[in-house]
C-alpha distance (Angstrom), angle and dihedral (degrees) to the residues before:
residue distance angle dihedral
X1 . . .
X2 3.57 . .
X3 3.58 121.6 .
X4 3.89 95.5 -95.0
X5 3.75 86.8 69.5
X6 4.05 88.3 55.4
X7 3.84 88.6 70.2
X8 3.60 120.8 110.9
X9 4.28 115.0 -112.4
X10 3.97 101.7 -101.5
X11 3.67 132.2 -93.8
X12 3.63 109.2 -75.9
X13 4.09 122.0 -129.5
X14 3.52 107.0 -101.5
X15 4.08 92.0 -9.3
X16 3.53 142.1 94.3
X17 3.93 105.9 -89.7
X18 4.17 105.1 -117.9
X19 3.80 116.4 -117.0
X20 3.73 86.7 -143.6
X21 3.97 106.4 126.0
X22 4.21 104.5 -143.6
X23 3.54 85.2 -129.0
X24 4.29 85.2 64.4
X25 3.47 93.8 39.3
X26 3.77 87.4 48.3
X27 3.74 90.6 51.1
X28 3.53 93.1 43.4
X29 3.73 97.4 48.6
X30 3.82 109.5 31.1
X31 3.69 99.5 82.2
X32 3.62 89.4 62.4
X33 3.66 91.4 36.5
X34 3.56 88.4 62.1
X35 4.08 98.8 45.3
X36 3.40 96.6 47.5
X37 3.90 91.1 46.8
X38 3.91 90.5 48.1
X39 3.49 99.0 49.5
X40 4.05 83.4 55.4
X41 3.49 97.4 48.8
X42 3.77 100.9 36.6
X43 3.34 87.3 -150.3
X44 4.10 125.4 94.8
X45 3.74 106.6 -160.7
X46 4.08 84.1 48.1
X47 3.80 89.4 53.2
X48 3.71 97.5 53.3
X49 3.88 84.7 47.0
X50 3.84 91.4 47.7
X51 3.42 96.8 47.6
X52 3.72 99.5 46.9
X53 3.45 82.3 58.7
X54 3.68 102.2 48.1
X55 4.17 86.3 54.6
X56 3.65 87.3 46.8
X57 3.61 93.1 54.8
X58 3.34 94.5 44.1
X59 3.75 96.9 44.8
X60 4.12 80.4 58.9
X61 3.75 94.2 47.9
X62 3.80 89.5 38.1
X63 3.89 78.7 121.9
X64 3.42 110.3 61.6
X65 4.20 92.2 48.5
X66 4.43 100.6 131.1
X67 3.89 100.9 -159.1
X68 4.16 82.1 -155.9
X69 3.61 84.0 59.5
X70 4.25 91.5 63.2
X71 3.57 136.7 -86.3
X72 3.64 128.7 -23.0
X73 4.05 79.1 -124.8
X74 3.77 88.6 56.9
X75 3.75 92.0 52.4
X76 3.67 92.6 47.9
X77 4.06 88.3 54.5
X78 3.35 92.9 42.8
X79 3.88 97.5 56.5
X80 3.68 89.6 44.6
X81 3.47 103.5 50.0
X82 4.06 83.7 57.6
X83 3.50 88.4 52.8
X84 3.69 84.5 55.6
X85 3.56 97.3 48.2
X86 3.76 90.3 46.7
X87 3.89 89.0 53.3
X88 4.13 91.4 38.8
X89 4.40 78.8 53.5
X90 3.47 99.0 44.5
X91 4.57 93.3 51.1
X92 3.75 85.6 39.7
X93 4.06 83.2 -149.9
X94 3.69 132.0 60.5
X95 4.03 111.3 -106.6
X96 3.87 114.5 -140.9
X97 4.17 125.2 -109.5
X98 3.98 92.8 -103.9
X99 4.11 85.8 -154.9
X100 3.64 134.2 7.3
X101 4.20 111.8 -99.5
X102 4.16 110.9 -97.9
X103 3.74 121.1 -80.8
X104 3.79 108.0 -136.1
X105 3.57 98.4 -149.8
X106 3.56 114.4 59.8
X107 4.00 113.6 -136.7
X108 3.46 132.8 -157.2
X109 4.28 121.4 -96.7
X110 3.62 97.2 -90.6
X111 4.13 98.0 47.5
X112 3.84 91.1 40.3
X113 3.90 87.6 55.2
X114 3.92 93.5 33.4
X115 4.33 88.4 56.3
X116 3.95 92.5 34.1
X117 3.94 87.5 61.2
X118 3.85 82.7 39.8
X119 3.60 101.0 52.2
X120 4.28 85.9 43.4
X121 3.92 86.4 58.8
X122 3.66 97.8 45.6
X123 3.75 90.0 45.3
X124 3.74 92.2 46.0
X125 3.86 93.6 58.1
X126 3.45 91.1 37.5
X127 3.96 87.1 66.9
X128 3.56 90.3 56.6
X129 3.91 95.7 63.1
X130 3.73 120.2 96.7
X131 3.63 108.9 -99.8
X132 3.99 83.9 -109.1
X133 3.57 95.3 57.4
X134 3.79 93.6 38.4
X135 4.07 85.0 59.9
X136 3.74 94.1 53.7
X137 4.02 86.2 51.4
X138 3.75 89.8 53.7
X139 3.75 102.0 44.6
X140 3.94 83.8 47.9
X141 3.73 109.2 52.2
X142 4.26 99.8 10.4
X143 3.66 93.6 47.3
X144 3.46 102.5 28.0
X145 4.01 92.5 -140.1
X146 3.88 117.8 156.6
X147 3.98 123.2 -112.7
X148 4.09 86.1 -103.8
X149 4.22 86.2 54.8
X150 3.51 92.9 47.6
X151 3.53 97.0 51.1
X152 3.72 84.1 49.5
X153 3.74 92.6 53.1
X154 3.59 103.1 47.7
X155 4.26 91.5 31.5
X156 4.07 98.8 -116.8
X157 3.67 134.0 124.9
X158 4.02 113.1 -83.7
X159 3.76 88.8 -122.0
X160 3.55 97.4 51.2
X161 3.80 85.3 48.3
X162 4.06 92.8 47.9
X163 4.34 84.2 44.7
X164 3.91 96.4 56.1
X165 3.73 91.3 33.2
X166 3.85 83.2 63.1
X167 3.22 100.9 42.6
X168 4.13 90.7 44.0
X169 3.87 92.7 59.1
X170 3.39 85.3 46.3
X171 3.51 97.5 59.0
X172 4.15 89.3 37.6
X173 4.01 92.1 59.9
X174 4.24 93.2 42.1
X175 3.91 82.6 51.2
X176 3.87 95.0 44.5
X177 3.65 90.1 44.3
X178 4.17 95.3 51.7
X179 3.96 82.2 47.3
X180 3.92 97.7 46.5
C-alpha cells in the first residue's frame, strides 16, 4: 500500500469521523470482498479484476461514505456488487469457476473427496437459484454481512431480507438433500 491508503476515511457529516485507516478496512474487508465477488462472477481472474476495482472506486468515493447510511462494510459490498453487475452486463452470460478456490488446511483422501462431492452439491443447487436469491446467499455466507447490511446493499426491508433468506436456505438444503 502506498501511503494514500494510510489516510484516515474522512470526517463524516453530522458523525464522528472513523479512525479506520482504508488500508485496515481494506485488509479487513477484502477477503470477503473477493468471495462474495467470485462466487458472482464464477470466474477467478474476473474477481481479482472486479474487486480491485470495487476498492478503487471506493478509495475515490472514500468521501461521500454516510456512517448513518450503514457500515463502512456495507458500502464496500455495495460498490462491489455493482462492479459485479457491471461485469455480469458487460459478458451478457455468467462464466463458470474454472477450479474451486484453495483449502488451507490440507485433509486426508477420504474428507478431501467427502467435501469435493460436497462442495459439487452445494454448487449444483446453488445454480438453480434465481440470480436474486443466489445474491442474498452470497452476501450472507461469502461476505459475512448481517440481514440489516444486506437489506442495505440490495435496498429492501431487513425483514423481507431475513423472510427470503429463510425461505432460500430452505430451498438450498431440500435441493442438496434430493442431490445427496
Amino acid at each position: 500500500m502506498n501511503e494514500a491508503t494510510l489516510e484516515r476515511m474522512p470526517p463524516l457529516a453530522g458523525d464522528i469521523p472513523t479512525t479506520e485507516s482504508f488500508e485496515a478496512l481494506y485488509e479487513r474487508t477484502f477477503p470477503k470482498v473477493y468471495a462474495y465477488v467470485a462466487s458472482l462472477l464464477r470466474d477467478r481472474s474476473a474477481a481479482e479484476d472486479v474487486t480491485a476495482q470495487a476498492f478503487e472506486r471506493a478509495y475515490r468515493k472514500r468521501r461521500s461514505f454516510r456512517r448513518g447510511r450503514g457500515t463502512a462494510e456495507a458500502w464496500i459490498f455495495g460498490i462491489a456488487r455493482n462492479a459485479a453487475l457491471d461485469e455480469l452486463r458487460r459478458r451478457k452470460r455468467r462464466a463458470g469457476l474454472h477450479t474451486d478456490p484453495e483449502d488451507v488446511a490440507v485433509p486426508n483422501v477420504e474428507d478431501h473427496a467427502e467435501r469435493s462431492l460436497r462442495r459439487e452439491v452445494v454448487r449444483s443447487a446453488l445454480a438453480g437459484l434465481p440470480g436474486p436469491e443466489r445474491d442474498m446467499v452470497a452476501l450472507k455466507f461469502m461476505g459475512g454481512l448481517s440481514n440489516a447490511e444486506i437489506a442495505r446493499v440490495l435496498d429492501m426491508g431487513e425483514s423481507n431480507v431475513s423472510t427470503r433468506l429463510h425461505r432460500t436456505i430452505t430451498k438450498l438444503r431440500e435441493a442438496c438433500d434430493d442431490r445427496a
